[in-house]
C-alpha positions as CSV (number, residue, x, y, z in Angstrom):
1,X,28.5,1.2,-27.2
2,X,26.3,4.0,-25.7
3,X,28.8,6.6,-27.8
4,X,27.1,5.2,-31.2
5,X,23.8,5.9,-29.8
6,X,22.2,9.2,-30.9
7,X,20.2,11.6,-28.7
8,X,19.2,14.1,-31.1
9,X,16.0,16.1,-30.5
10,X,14.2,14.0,-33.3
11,X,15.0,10.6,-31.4
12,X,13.3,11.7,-28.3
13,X,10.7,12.7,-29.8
14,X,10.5,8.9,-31.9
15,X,11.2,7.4,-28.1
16,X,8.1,9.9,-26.6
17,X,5.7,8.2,-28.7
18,X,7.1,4.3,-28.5
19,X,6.8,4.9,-24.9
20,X,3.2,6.5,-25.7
21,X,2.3,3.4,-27.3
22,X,4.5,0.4,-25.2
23,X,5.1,2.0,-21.6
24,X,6.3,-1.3,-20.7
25,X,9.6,-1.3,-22.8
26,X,12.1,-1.0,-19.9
27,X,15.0,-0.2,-22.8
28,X,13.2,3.1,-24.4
29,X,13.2,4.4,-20.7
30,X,16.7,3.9,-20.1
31,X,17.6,5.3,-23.3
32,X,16.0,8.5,-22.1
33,X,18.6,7.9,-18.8
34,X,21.3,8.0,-20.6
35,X,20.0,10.9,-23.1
36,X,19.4,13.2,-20.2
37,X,23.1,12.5,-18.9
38,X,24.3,12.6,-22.1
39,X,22.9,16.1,-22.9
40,X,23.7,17.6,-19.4
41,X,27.2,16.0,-19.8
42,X,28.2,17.3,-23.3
43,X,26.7,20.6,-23.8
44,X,27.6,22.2,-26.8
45,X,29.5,25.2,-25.6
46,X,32.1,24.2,-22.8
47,X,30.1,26.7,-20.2
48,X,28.2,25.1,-17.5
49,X,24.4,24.5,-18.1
50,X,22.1,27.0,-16.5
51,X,20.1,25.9,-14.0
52,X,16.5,26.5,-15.9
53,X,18.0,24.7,-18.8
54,X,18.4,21.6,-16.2
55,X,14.8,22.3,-15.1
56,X,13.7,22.0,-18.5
57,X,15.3,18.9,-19.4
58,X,13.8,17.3,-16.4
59,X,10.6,18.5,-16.6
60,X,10.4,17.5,-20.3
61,X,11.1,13.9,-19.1
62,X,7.9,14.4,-16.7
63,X,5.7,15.4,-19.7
64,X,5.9,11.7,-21.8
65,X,2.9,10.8,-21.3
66,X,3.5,7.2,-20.9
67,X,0.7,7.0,-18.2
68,X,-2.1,8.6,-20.4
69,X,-3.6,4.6,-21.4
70,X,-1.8,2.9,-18.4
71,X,-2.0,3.5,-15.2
72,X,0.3,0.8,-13.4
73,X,3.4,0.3,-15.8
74,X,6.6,-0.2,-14.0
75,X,9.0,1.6,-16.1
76,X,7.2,5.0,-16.0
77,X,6.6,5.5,-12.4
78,X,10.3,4.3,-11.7
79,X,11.0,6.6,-14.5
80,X,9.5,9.9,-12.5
81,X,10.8,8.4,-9.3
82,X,14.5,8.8,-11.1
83,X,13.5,12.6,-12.5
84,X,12.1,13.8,-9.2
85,X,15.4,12.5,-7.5
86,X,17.4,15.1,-8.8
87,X,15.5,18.0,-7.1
88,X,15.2,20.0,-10.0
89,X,11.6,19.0,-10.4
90,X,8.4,20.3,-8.2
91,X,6.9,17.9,-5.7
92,X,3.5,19.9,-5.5
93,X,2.9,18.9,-9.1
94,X,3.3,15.5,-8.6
95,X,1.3,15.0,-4.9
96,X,-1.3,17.6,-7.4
97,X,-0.8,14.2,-10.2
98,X,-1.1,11.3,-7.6
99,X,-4.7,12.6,-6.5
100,X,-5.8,12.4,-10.0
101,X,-4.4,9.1,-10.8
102,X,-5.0,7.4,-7.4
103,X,-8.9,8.3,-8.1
104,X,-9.4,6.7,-11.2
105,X,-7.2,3.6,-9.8
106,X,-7.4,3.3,-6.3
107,X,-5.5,-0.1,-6.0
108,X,-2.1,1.1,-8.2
109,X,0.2,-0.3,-5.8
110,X,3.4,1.9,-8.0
111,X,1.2,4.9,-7.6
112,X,1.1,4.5,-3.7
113,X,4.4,3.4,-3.6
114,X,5.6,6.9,-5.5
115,X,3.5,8.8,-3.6
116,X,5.0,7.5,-0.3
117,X,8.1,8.4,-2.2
118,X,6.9,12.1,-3.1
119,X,5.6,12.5,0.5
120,X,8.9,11.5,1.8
121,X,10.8,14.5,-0.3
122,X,8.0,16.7,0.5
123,X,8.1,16.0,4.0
124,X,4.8,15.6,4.4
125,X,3.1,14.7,8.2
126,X,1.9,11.4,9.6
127,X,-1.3,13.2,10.2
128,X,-1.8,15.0,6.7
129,X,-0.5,11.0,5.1
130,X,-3.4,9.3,7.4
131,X,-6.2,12.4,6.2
132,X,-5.1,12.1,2.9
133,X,-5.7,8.0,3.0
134,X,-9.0,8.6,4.6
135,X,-10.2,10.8,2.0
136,X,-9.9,8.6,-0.4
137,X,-11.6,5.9,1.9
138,X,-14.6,8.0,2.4
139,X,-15.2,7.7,-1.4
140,X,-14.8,4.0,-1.5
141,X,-14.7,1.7,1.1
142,X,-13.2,-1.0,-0.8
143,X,-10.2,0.9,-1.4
144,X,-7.9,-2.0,-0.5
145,X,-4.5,-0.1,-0.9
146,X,-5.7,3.0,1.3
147,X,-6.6,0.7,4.0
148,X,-3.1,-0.5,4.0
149,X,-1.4,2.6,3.2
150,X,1.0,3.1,6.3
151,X,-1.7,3.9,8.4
152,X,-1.6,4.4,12.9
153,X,1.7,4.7,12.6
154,X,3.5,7.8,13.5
155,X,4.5,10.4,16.2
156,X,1.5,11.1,17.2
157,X,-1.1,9.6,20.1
158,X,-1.0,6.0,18.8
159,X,-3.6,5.0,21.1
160,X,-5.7,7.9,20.5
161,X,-5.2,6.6,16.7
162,X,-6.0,3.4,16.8
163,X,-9.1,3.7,18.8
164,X,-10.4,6.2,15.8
165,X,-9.1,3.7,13.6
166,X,-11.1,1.1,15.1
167,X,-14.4,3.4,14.8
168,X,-13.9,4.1,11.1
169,X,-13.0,-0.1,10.2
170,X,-16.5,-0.7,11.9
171,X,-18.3,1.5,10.1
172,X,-16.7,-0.1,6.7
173,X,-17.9,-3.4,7.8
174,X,-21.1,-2.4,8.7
175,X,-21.6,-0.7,5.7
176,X,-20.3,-4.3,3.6
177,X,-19.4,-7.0,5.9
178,X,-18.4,-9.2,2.6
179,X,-16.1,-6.5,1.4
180,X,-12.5,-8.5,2.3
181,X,-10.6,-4.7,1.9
182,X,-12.0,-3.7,6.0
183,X,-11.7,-7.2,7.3
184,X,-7.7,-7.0,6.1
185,X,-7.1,-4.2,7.6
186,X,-9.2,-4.8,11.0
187,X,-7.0,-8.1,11.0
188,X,-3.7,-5.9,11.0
189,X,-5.0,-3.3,13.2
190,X,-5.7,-6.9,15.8
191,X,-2.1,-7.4,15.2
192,X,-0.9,-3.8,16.4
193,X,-3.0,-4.1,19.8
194,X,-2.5,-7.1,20.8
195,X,0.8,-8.9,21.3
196,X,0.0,-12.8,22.5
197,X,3.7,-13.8,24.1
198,X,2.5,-17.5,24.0
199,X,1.6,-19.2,20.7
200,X,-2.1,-19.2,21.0
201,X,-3.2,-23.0,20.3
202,X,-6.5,-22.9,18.7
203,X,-8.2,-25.8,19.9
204,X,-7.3,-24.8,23.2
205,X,-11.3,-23.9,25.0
206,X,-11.8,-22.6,27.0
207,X,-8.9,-19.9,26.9
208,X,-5.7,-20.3,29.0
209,X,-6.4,-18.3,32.6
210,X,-10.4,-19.0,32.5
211,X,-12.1,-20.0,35.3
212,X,-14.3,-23.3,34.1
213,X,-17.2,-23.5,36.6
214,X,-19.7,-26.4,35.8
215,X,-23.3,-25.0,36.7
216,X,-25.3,-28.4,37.1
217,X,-29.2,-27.9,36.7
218,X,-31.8,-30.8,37.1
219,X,-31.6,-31.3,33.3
220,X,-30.1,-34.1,31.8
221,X,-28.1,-31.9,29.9
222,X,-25.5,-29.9,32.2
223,X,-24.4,-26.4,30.6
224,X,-20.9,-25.6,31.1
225,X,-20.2,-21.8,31.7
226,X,-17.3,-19.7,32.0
227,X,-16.7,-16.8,34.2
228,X,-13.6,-14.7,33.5
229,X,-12.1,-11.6,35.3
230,X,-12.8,-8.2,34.0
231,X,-8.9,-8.1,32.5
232,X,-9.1,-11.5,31.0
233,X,-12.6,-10.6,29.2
234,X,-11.6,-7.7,26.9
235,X,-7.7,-9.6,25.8
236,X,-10.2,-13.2,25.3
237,X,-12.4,-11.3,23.1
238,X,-10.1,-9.3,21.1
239,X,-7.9,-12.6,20.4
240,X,-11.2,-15.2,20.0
241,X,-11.6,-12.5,17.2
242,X,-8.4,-12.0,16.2
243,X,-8.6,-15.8,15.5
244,X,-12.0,-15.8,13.5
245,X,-10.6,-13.2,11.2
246,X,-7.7,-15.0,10.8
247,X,-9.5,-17.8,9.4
248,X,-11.3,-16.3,7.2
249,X,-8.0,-16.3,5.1
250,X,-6.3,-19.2,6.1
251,X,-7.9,-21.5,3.8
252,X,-6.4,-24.9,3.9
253,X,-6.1,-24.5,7.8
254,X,-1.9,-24.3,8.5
255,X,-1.9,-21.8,11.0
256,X,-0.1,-19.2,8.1
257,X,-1.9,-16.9,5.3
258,X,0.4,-18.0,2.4
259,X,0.8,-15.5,-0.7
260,X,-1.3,-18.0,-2.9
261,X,-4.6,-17.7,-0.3
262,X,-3.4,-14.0,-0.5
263,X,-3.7,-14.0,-3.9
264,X,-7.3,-16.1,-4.2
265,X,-8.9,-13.3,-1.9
266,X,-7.5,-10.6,-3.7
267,X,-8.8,-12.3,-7.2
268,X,-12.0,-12.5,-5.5
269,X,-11.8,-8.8,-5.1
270,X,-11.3,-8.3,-8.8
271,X,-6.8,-7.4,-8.0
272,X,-4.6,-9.8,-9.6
273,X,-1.8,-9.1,-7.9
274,X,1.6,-9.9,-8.6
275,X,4.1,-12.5,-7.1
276,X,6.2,-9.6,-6.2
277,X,3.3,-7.5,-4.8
278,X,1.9,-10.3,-2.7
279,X,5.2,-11.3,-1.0
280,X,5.3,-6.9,-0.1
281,X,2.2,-7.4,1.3
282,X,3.1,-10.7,3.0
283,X,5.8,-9.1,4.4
284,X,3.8,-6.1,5.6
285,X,5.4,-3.4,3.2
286,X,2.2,-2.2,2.2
């Protein structure tokens, strides 16, 4: 069947500017698939193509400018991520690209998942991936997706990272404590400090290992205290807040953030987000 179909000049040219119009249509991109093959697979002389003339083709496939109305279409950033596969294509001009379109839509999830792509071929550093994220942070603290955006993890000084990480959530916070984008990520960053090896019962008080001394006055009304050793303070503290953030989000009170609470907070935030993207982030892909 794909013998019948033609791949003249004129009909990429027709398929340019439905794509233009519909970057959506998942069949017009993989006619271009197939036209590409088809072209490097039947030249017209029975010499190999050159390798510019490869570079060309590819590069031509780079230039529809699907993405010039629509930022977040599936088919056109899995269409790039196919081109730049090849390795006939540059990577510079495409981390060059992301900046531009990850600044006028800082929540595309297909642009950050491309760019982690990109950065892969390019080889690009744990520490250039985490400046790069905080750039982008610095212009806009409710950048959800930066936040997220692999982030304290790498080869270097994890501790030494998440301590700064710490100091720059913080400052988010304090600068919008309503702004749900800082609290999710200070929740995960709870999650990478502290490991609890026993389910933590919540309506357990005081905490498991306290000391509960009862401090009687001549009041009728005896106040309970609790005095704690220095190492039981700090790991109480970080999981009695742990817990508060967790509730924030766990709406109807399960003990799990489901993808639908997911998805009410991130409506909140003005993100509809997908079924598909919510179950990533559920599952911590983001």
């Amino acid at each position: 069947m794909c013998k019948l179909f033609s791949y003249t000049k004129e009909a990429l040219e027709v398929n340019a500017k439905l794509l233009e119009a519909n970057p959506e249509y998942l069949t017009a991109w993989n006619y271009r698939k197939f036209a590409v093959e088809h072209i490097l697979n039947h030249s017209e002389t029975d010499t190999e193509i050159d390798p510019d003339s490869i570079k060309s083709i590819y590069s031509e496939e780079l230039r529809v400018r699907a993405l010039a109305k629509n930022y977040r279409p599936y088919g056109a950033w899995y269409h790039r991520k196919w081109v730049l596969s090849k390795g006939h294509s540059s990577v510079d001009q495409e981390l060059q690209l992301l900046v531009v379109f990850l600044k006028k839509d800082s929540r595309n999830f297909h642009a950050w998942n491309y760019q982690r792509f990109v950065a892969a071929l390019k080889n690009r550093s744990d520490e250039e991936e985490l400046h790069f994220t905080t750039d982008l942070i610095n212009e806009n603290f409710s950048n959800y997706s930066s936040w997220h955006n692999c982030r304290a993890q790498g080869s270097f000084s994890k501790a030494k990272v998440l301590t700064e990480e710490y100091d720059f959530v913080h400052q988010a916070l304090f600068t919008d404590s309503d702004d749900q984008s800082g609290w999710l990520y200070h929740f995960w960053l709870l999650e990478q400090t502290v490991k609890v090896e026993n389910p933590l019962l919540v309506s357990t008080w005081p905490p498991h290992g306290s000391n509960l001394n009862i401090l009687t006055t001549p009041s009728l009304d005896p106040s309970p205290t609790i005095s704690r050793s220095s190492s039981l303070n700090s790991r109480a503290h970080i999981e009695e807040e742990l817990k508060q953030v967790f509730n924030k989000f766990d709406v109807n009170g399960d003990g799990k953030i489901s993808s639908s609470e997911l998805g009410s907070i991130l409506s909140s935030l003005d993100y509809p987000a997908t079924d598909e993207e919510l179950t990533m982030m559920i599952r911590g892909r983001f």
